[in-house]
PDB file of N, CA, C and O in Angstrom:
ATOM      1  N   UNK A   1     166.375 191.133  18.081  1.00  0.00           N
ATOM      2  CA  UNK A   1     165.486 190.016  17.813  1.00  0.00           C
ATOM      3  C   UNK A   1     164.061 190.458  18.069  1.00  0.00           C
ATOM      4  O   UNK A   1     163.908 190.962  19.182  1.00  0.00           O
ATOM      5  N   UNK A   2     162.976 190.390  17.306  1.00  0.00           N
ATOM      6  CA  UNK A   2     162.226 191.064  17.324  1.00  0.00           C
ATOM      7  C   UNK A   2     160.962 189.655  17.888  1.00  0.00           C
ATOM      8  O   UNK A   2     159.815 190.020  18.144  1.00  0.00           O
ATOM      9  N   UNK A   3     161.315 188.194  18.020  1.00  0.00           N
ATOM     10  CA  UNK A   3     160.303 187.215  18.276  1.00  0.00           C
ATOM     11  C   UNK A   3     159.542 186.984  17.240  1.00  0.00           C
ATOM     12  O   UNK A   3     159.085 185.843  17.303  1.00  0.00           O
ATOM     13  N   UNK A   4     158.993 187.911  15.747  1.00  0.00           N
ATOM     14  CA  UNK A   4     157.891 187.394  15.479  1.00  0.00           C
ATOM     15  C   UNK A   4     157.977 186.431  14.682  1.00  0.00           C
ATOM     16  O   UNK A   4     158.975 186.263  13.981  1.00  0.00           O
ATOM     17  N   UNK A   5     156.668 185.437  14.660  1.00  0.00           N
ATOM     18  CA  UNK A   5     156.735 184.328  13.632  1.00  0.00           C
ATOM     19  C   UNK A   5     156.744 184.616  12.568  1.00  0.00           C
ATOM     20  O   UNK A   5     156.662 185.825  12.352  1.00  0.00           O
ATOM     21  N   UNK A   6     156.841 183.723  11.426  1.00  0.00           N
ATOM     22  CA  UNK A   6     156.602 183.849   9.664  1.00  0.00           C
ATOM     23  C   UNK A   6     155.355 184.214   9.566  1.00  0.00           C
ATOM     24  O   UNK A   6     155.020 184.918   8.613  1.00  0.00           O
ATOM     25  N   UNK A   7     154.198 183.708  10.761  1.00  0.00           N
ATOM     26  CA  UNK A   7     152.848 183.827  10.374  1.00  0.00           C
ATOM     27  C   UNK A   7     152.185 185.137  11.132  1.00  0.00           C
ATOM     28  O   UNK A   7     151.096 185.711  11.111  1.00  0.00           O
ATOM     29  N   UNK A   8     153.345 185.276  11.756  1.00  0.00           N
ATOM     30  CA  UNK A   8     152.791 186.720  12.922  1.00  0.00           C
ATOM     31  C   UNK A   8     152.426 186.317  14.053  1.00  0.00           C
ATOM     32  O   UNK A   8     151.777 185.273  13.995  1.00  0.00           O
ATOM     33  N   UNK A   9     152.669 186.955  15.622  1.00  0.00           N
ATOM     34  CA  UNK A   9     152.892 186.116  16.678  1.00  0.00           C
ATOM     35  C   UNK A   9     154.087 186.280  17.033  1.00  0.00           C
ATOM     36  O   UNK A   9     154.908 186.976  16.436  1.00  0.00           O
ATOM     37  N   UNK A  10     154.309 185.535  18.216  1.00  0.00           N
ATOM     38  CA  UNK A  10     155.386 185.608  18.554  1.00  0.00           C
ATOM     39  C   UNK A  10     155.610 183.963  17.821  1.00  0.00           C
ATOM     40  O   UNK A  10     154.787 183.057  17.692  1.00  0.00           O
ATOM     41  N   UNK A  11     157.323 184.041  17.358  1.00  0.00           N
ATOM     42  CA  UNK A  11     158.067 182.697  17.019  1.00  0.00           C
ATOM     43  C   UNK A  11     157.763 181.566  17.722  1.00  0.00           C
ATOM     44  O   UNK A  11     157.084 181.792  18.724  1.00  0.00           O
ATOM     45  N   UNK A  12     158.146 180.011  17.454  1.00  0.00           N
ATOM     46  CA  UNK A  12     157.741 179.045  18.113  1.00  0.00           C
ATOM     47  C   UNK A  12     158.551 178.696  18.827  1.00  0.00           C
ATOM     48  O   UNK A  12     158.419 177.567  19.298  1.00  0.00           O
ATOM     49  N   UNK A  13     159.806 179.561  19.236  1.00  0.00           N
ATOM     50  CA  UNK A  13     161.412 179.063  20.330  1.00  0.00           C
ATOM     51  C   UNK A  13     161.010 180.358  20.888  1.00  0.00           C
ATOM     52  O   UNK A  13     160.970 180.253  22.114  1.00  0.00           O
ATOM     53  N   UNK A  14     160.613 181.847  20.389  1.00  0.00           N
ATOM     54  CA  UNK A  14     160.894 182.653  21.365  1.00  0.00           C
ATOM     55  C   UNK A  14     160.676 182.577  22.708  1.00  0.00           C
ATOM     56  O   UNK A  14     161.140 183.537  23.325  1.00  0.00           O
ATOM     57  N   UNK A  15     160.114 181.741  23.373  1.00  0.00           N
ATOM     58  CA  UNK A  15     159.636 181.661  24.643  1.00  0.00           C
ATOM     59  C   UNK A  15     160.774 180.903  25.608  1.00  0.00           C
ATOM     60  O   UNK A  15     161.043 181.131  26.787  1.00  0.00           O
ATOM     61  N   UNK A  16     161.501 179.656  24.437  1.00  0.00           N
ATOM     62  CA  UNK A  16     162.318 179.087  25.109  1.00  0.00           C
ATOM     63  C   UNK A  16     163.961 180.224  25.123  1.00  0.00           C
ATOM     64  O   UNK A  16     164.836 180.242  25.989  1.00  0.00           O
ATOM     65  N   UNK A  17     163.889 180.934  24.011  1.00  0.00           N
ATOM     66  CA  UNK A  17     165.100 182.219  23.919  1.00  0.00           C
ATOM     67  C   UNK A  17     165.488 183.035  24.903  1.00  0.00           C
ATOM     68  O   UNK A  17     166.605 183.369  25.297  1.00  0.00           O
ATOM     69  N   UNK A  18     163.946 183.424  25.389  1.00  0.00           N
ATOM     70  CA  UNK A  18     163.546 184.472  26.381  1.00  0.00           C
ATOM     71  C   UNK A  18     163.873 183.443  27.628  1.00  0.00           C
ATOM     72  O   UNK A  18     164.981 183.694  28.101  1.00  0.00           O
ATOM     73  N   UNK A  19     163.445 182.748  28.046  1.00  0.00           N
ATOM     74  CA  UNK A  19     163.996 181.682  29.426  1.00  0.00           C
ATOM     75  C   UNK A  19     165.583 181.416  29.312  1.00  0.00           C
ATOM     76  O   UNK A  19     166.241 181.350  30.351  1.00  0.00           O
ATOM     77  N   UNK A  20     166.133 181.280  28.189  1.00  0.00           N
ATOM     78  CA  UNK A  20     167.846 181.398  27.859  1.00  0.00           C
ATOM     79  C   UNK A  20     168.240 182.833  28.694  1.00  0.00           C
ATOM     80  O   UNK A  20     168.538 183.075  29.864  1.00  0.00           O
ATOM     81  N   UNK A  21     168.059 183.748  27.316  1.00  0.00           N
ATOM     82  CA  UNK A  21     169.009 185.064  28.356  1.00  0.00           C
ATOM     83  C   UNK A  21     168.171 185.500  29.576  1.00  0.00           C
ATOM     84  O   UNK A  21     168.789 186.400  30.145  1.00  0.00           O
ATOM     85  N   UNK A  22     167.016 185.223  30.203  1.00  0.00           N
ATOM     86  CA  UNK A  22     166.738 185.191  31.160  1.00  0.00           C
ATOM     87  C   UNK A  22     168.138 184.583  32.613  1.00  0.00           C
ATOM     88  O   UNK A  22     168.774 184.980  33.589  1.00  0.00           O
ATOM     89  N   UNK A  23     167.919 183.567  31.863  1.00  0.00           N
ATOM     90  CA  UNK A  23     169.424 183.071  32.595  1.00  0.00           C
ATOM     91  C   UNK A  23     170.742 183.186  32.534  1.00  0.00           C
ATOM     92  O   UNK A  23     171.641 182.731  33.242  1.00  0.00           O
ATOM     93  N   UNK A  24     170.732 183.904  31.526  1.00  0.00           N
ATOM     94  CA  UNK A  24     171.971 184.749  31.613  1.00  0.00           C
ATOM     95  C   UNK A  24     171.972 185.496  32.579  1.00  0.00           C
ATOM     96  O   UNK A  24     172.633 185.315  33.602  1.00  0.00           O
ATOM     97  N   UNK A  25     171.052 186.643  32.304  1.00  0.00           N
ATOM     98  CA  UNK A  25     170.864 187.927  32.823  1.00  0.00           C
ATOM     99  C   UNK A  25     170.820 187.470  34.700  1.00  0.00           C
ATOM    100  O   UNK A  25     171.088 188.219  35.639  1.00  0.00           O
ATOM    101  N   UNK A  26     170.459 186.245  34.745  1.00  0.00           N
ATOM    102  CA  UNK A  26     170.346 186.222  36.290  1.00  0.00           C
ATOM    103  C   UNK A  26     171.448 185.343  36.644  1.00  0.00           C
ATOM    104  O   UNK A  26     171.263 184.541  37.560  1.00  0.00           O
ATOM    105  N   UNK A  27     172.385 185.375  36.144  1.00  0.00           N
ATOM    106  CA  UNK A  27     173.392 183.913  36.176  1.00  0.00           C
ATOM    107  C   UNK A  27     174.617 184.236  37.650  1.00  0.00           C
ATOM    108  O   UNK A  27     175.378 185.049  37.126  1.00  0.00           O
ATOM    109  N   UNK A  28     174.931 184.107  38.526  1.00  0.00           N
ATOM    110  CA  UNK A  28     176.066 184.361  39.423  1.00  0.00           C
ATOM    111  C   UNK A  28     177.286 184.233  38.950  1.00  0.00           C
ATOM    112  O   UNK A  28     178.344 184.503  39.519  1.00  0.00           O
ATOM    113  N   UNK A  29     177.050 183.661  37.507  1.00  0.00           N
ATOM    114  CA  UNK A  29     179.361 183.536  36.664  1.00  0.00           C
ATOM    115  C   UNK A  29     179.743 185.015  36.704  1.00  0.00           C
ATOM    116  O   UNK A  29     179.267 186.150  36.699  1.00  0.00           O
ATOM    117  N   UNK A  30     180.441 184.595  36.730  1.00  0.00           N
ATOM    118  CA  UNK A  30     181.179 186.092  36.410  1.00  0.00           C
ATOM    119  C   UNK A  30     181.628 186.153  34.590  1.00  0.00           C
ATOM    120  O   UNK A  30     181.366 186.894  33.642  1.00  0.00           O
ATOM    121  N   UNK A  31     182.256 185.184  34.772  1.00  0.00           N
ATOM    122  CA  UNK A  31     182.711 185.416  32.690  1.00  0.00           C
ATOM    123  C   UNK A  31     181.816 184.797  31.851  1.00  0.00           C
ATOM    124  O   UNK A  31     181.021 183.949  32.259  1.00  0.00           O
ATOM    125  N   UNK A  32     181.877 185.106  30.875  1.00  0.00           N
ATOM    126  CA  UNK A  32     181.028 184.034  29.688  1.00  0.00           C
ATOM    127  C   UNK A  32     180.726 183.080  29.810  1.00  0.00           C
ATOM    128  O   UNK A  32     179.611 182.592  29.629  1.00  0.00           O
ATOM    129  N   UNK A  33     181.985 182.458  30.260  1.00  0.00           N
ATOM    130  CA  UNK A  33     182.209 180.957  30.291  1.00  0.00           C
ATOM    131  C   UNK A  33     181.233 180.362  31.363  1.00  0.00           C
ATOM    132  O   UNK A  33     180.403 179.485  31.124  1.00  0.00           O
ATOM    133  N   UNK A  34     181.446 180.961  32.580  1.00  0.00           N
ATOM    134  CA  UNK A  34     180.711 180.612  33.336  1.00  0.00           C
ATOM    135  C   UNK A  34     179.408 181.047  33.657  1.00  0.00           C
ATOM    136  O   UNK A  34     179.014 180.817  34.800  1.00  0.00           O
ATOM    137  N   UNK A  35     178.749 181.565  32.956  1.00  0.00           N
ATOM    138  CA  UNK A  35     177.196 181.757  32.666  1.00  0.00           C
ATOM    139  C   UNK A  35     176.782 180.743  31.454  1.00  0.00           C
ATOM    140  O   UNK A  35     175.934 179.856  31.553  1.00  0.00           O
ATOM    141  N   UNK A  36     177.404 180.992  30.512  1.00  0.00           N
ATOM    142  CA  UNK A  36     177.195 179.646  29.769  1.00  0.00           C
ATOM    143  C   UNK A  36     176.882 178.191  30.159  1.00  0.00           C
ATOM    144  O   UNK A  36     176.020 177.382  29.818  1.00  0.00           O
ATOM    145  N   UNK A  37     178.029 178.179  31.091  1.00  0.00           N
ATOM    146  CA  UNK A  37     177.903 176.611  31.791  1.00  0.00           C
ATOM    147  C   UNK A  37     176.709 176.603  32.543  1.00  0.00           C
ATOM    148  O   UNK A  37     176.063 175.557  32.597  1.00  0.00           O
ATOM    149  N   UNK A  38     176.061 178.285  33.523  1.00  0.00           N
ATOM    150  CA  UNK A  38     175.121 177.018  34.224  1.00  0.00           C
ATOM    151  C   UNK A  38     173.842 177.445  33.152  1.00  0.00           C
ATOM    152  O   UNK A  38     172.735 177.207  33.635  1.00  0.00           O
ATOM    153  N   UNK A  39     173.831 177.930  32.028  1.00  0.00           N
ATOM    154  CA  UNK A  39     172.857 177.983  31.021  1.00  0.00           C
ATOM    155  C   UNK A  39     172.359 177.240  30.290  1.00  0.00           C
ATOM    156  O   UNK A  39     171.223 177.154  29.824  1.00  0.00           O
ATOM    157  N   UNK A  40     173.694 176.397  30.132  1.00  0.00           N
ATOM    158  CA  UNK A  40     173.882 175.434  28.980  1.00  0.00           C
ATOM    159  C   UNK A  40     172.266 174.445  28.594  1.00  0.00           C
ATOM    160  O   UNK A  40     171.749 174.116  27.526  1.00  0.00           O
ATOM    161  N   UNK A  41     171.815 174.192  30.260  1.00  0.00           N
ATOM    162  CA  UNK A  41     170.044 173.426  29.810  1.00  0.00           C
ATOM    163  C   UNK A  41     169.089 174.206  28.840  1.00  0.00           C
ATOM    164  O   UNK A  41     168.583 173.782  27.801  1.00  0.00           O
ATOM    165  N   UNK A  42     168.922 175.787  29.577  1.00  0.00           N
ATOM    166  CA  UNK A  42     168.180 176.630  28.621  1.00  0.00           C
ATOM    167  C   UNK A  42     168.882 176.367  26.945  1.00  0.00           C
ATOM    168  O   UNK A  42     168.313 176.052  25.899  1.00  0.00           O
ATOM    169  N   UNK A  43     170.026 176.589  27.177  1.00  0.00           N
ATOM    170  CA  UNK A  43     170.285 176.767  25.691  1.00  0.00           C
ATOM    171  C   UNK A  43     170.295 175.752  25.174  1.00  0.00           C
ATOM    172  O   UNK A  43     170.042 175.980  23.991  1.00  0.00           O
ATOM    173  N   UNK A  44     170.496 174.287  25.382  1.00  0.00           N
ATOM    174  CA  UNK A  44     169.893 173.105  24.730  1.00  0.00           C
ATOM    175  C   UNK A  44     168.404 172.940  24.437  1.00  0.00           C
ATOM    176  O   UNK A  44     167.860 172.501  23.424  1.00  0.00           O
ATOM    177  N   UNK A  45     167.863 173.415  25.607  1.00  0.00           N
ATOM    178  CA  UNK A  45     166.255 173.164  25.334  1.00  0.00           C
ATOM    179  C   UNK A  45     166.015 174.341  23.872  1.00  0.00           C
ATOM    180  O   UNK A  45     165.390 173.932  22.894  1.00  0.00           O
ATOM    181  N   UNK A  46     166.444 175.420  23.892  1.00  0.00           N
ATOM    182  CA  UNK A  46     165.990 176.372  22.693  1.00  0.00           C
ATOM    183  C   UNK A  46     166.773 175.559  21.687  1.00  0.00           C
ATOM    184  O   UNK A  46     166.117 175.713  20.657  1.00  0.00           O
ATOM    185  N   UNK A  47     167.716 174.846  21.420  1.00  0.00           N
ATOM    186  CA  UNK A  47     168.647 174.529  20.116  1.00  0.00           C
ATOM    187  C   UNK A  47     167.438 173.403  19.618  1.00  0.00           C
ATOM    188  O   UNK A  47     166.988 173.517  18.478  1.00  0.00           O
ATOM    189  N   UNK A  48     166.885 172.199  20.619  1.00  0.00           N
ATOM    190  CA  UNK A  48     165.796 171.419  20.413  1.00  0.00           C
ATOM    191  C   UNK A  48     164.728 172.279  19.829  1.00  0.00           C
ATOM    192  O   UNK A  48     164.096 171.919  18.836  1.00  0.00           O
ATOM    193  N   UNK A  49     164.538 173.316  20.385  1.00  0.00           N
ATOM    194  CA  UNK A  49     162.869 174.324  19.935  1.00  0.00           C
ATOM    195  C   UNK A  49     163.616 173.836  18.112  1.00  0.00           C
ATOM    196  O   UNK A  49     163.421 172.979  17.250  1.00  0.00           O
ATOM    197  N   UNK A  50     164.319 174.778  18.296  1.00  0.00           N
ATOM    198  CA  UNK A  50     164.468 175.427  16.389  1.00  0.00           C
ATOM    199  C   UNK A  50     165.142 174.328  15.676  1.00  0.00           C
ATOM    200  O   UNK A  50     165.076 174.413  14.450  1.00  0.00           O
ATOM    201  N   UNK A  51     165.974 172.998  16.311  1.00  0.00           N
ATOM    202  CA  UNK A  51     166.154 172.549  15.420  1.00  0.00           C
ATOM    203  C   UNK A  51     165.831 170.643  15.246  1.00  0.00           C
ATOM    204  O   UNK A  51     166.091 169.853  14.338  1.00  0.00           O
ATOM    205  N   UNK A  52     165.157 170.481  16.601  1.00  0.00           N
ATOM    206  CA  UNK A  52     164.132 168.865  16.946  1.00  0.00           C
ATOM    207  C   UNK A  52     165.523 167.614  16.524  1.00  0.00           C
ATOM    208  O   UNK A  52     165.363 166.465  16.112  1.00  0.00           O
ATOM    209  N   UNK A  53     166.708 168.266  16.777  1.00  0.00           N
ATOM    210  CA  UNK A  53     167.221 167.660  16.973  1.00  0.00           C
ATOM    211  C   UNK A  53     167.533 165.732  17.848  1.00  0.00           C
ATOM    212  O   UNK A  53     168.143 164.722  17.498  1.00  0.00           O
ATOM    213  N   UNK A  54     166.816 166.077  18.888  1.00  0.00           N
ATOM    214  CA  UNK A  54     166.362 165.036  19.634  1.00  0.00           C
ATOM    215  C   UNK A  54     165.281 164.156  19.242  1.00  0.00           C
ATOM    216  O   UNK A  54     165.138 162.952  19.459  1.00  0.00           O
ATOM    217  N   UNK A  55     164.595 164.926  18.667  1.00  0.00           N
ATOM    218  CA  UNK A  55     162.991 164.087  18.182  1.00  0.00           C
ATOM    219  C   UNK A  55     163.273 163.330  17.169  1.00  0.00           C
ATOM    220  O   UNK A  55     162.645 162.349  16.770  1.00  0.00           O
ATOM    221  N   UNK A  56     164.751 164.051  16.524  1.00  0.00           N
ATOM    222  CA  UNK A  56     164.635 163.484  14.705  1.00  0.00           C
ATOM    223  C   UNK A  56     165.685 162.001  15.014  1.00  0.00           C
ATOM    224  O   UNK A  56     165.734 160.997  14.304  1.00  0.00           O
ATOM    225  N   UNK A  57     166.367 162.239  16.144  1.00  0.00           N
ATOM    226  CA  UNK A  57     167.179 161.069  16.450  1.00  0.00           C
ATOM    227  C   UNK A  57     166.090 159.861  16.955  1.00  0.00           C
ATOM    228  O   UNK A  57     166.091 158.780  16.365  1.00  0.00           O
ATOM    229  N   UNK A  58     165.343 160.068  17.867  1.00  0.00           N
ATOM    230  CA  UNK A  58     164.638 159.487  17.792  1.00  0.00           C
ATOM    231  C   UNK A  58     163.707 158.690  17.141  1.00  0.00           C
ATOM    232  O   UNK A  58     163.805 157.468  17.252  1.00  0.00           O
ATOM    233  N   UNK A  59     162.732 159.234  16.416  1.00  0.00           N
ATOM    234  CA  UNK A  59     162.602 158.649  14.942  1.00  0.00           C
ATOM    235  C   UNK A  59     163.262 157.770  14.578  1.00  0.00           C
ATOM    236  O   UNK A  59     162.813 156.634  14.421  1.00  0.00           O
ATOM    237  N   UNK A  60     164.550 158.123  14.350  1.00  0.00           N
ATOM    238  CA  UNK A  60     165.096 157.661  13.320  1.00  0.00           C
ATOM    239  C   UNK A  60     165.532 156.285  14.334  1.00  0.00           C
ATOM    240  O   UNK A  60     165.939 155.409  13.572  1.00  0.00           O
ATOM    241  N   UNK A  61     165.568 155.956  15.326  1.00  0.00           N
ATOM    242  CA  UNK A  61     166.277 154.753  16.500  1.00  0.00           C
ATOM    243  C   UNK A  61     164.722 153.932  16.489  1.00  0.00           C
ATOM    244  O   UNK A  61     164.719 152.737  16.783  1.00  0.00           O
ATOM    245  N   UNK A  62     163.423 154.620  16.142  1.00  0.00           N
ATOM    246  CA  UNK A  62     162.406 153.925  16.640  1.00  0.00           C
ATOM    247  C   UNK A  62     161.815 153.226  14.832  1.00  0.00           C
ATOM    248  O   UNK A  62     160.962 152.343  14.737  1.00  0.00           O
ATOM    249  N   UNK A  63     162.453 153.827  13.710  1.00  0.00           N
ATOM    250  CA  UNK A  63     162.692 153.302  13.212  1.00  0.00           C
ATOM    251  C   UNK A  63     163.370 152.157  12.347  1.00  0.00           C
ATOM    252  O   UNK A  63     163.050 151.380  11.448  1.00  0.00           O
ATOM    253  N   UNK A  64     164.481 152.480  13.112  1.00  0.00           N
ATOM    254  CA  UNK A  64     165.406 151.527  12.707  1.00  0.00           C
ATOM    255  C   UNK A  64     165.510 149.858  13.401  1.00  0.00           C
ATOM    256  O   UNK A  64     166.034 148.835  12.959  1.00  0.00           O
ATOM    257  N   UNK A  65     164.657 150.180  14.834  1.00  0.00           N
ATOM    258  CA  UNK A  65     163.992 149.118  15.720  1.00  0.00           C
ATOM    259  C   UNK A  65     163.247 148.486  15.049  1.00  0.00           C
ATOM    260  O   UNK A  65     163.236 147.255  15.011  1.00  0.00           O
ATOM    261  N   UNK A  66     162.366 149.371  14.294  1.00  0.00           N
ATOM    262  CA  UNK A  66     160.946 148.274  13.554  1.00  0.00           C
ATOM    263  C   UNK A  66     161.452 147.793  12.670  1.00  0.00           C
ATOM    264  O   UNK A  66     160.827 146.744  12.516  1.00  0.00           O
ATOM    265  N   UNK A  67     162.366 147.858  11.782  1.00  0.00           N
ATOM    266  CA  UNK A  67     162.807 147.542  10.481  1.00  0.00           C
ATOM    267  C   UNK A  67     163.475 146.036  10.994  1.00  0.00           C
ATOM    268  O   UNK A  67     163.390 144.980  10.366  1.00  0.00           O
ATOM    269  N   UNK A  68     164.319 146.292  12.618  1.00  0.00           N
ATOM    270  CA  UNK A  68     165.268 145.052  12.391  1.00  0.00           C
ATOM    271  C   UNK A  68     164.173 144.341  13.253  1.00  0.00           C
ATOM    272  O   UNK A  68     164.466 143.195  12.914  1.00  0.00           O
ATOM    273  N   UNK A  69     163.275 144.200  13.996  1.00  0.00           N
ATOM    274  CA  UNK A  69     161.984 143.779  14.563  1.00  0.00           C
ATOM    275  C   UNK A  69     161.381 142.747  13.372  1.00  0.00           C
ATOM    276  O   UNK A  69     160.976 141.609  13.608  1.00  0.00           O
ATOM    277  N   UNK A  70     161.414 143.518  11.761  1.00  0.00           N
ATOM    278  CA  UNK A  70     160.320 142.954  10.727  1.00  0.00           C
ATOM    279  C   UNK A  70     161.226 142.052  10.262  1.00  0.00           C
ATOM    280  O   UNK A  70     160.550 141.148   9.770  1.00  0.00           O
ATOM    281  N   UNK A  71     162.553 141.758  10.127  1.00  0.00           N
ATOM    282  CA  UNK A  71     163.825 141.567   9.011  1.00  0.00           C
ATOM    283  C   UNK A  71     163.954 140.038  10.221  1.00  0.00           C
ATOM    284  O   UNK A  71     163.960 138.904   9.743  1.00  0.00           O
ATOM    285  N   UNK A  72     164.054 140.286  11.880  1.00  0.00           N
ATOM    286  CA  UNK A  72     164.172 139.225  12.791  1.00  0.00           C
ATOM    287  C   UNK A  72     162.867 138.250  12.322  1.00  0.00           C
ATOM    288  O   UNK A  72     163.050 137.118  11.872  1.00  0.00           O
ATOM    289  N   UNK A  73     161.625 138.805  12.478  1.00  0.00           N
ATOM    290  CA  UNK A  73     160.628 137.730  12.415  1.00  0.00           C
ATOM    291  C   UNK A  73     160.417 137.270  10.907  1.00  0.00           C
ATOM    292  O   UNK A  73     159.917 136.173  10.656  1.00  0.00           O
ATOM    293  N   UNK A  74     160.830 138.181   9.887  1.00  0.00           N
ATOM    294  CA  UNK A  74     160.785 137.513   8.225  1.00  0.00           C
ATOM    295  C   UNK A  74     161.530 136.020   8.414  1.00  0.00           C
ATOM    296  O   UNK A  74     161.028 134.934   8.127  1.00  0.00           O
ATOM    297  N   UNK A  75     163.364 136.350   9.185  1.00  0.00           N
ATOM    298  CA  UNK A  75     163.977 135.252   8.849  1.00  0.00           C
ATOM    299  C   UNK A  75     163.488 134.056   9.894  1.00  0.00           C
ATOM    300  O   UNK A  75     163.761 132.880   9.649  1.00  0.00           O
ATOM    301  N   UNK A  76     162.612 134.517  11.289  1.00  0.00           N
ATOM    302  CA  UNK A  76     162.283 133.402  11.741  1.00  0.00           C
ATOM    303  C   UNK A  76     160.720 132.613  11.328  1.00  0.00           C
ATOM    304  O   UNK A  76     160.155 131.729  11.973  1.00  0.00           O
ATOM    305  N   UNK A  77     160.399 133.078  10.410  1.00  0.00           N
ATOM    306  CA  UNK A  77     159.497 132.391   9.403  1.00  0.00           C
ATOM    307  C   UNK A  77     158.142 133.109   9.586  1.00  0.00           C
ATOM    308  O   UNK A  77     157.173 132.781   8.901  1.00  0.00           O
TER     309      UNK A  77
END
């Protein structure tokens, strides 16, 4: 993995990637499994970097609030 961006630079997750196997590399599991598990925050926070997973749910809940917000006060006049 080489980090760089499309635009040159380092990428816009590499930082959160690098804090991932950081924690690997320092993890007390012994197997996969259990470095994974106590990783698992890093590696959610990088899955959010690259894919805003969380943000887009969001949106989409803070939208769907205003819509039934406009649709409540249409039918109450």
């Amino acid at each position: 993995m080489s980090g760089m961006g499309a635009q040159g630079g380092v990428s816009r997750c590499y930082h959160s990637f690098m804090d991932y196997l950081k924690c690997l590399d320092e993890s007390k599991g012994v197997t996969t499994q259990q470095k994974n598990a106590e990783c698992a925050e890093w590696l959610e926070d990088y899955n959010e970097c690259l894919h805003h997973g969380k943000a887009h749910m969001r949106q989409f809940l803070m939208e769907r609030e205003a819509k039934r917000q406009e649709q409540a006060k249409a039918e109450s006049g």
